[in-house]
N, C-alpha and C positions, 0 to 999 in steps of 0.2 A: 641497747643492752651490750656491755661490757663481751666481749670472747671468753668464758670460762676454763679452757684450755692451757695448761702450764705454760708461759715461755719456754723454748728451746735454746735462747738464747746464752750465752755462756753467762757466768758471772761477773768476769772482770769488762768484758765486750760485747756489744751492741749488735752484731753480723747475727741474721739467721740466713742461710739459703732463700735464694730465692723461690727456689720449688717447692723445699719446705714450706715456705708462707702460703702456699699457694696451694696446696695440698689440704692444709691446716685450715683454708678458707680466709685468711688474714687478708689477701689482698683483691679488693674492689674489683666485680668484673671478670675477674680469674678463676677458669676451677681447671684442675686436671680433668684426662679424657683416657682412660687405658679401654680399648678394643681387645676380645680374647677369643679366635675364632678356633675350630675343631673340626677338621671334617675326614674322616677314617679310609673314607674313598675318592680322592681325587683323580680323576680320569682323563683321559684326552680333551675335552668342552674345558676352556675356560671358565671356571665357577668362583663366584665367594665364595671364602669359606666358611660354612655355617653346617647347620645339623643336616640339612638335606645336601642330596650329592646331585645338583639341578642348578641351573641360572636362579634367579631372581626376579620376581615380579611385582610392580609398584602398586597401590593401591591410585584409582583413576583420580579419585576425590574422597574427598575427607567422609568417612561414615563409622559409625559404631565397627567395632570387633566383637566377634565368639570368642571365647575362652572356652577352655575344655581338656578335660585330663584325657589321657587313654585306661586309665584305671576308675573304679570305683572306689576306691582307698581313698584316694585325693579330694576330702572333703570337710567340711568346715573345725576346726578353725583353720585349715590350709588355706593360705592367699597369696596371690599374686602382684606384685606390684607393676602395672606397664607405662612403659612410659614412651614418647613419642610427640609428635606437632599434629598444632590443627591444621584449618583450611588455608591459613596463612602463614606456617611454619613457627609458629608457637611453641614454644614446649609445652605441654600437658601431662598429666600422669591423672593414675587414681591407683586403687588397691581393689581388688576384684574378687570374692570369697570364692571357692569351688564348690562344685556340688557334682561332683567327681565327672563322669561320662556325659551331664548334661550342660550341655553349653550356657554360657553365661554371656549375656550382652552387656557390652559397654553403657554407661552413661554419656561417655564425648566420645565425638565423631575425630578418628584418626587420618591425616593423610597419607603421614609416615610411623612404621612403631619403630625405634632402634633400641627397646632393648625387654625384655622381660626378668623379672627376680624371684624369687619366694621368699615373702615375709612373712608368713607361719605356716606352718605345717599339721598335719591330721594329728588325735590321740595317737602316740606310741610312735611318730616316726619321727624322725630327723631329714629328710625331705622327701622332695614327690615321689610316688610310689609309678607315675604312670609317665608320657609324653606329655609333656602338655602345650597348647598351639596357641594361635592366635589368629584368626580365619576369616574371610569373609563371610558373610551372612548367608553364600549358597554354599560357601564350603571347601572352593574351588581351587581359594589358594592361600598359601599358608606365611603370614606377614613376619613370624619370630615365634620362637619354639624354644620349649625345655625340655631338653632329653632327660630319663629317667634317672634319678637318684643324682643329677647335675646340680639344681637346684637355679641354674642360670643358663641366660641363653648364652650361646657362644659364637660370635657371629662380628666377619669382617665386613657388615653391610653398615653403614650410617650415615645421615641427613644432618649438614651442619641448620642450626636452628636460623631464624629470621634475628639481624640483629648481630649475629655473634660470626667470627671466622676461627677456626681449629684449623689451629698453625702445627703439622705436625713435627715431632721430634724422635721418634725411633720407629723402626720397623721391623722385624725379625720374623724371618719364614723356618721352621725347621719340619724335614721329613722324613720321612722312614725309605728314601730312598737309597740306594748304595752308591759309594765309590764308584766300587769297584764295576758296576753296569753300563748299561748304555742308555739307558734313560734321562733325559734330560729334563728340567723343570724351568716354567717360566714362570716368572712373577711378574706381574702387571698391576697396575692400577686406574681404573676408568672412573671418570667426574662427568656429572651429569649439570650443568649451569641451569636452574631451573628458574632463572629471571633472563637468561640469554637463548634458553632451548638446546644450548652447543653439548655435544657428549663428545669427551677425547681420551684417549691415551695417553695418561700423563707419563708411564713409563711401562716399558715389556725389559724384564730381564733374564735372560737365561742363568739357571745353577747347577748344582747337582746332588745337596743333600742341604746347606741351612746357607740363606741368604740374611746380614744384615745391613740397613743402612741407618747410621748416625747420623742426624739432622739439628741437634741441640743447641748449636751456635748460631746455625742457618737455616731455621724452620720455613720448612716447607708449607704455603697456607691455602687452606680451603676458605673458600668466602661465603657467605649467607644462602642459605637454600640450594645447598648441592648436595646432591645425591656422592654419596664415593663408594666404592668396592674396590675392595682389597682383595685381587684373585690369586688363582693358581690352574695351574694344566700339568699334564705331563706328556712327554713326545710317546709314550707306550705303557699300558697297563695301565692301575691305579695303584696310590700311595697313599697313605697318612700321612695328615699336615694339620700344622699349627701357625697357624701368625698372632705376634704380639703388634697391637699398634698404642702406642701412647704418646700423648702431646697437649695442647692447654687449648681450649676453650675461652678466648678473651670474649668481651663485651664491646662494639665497634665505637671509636668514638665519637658516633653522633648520636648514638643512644646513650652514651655513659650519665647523661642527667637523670633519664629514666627508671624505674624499678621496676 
């Protein structure tokens, strides 16, 4: 089936951007990747940054998730869409309806979730009224999260897929810390090789209020079934932080015959 989408293309000339194509879905194998994390208190521990102000904990093997709002508002036709790998680092998703405070089990078993959305909302709102999680089955720990009236998780934690390597291209940290202080901030990045077992430090940098690195020409790449975190610390107190991460999601070429 034909792309229904206008060309962008100019009139007299042939040239679209590459990213554009890529963005647009035009080219095979390709999709963009923008990461969007938030975390209001980042503290001395090295943490992702995501909704909670805590390390990170992986799910041991693949099994159903809870869902579940913290409000009773958040209920049908409010849904969730999550999405995430199976046993084997699969992508997976489904849409998940609420029923506000009581949790909802999954139909496929998750290894990893990396991301949750809201595709409809309750009578009368324009999004979640409550937290909403994504849990183990005792409860204990919490896989990806929507903070209230967010409508999306936000969150520098993600699991390149089986098959595919996300080659990054930009990174951008910015914080509410000052100049003029003595506080310093590092930015780090930890990879987890989960067909080698090896977890490393791909880089620690120290800043002091917005860190960026541009990697567009020279993408930096994650390879098939790695865990990544994109963290933050601070040498005293805590800050508000933000990192953007965006970069392309190719299809490896020894699966490109595949679908």
């Amino acid at each position: 089936m034909a792309n229904a989408a206008l060309s962008s293309m100019t009139r007299m000339g042939k040239y679209e951007p590459f990213d554009l194509q890529v963005a647009r879905g035009q080219v095979y194998g390709h999709s963009t990747l923008s990461l969007f994390g938030y975390q209001p208190s980042v503290g001395t521990t090295s943490i992702p940054v995501w909704e909670n102000a805590t390390t990170y904990t992986y799910p041991v093997s693949a099994a159903a998730v809870t869902i579940a709002s913290s409000s009773a508002s958040d209920v049908a036709p409010a849904a969730v869409l999550i999405n995430g790998l199976d046993a084997n680092f699969n992508p997976i998703s489904e849409v998940i309806t609420l029923t506000g405070q009581t949790g909802v089990v999954t139909t496929k078993s998750y290894l990893r979730v990396n991301s949750l959305f809201m595709v409809g909302v309750a009578s009368g709102q324009t999004s979640n009224v409550g937290t909403i999680t994504a849990k183990n089955s005792g409860g204990t720990a919490t896989y990806a999260q929507i903070n209230a009236a967010i409508g999306k998780s936000q969150s520098t934690i993600y699991t390149v897929p089986a098959g595919y390597s996300f080659y990054l291209d930009l990174a951008e940290a910015n914080t509410s810390n000052s100049y003029t202080g003595s506080t310093i901030v590092t930015y780090s990045v930890q990879a987890t090789n989960n067909v080698t077992g090896v977890t490393i430090n791909v880089l620690q940098q120290p800043f002091v209020s917005i860190y960026t690195v541009n990697r567009a020409s020279e993408p930096f790449v994650y390879t098939e079934k790695t865990d990544v975190q994109w963290q933050l610390k601070a040498s005293t107190g805590t800050i508000a932080a933000g990192i953007v991460i965006a970069g392309k999601l190719i299809k490896n070429s020894a699966d490109a015959g595949s679908t």
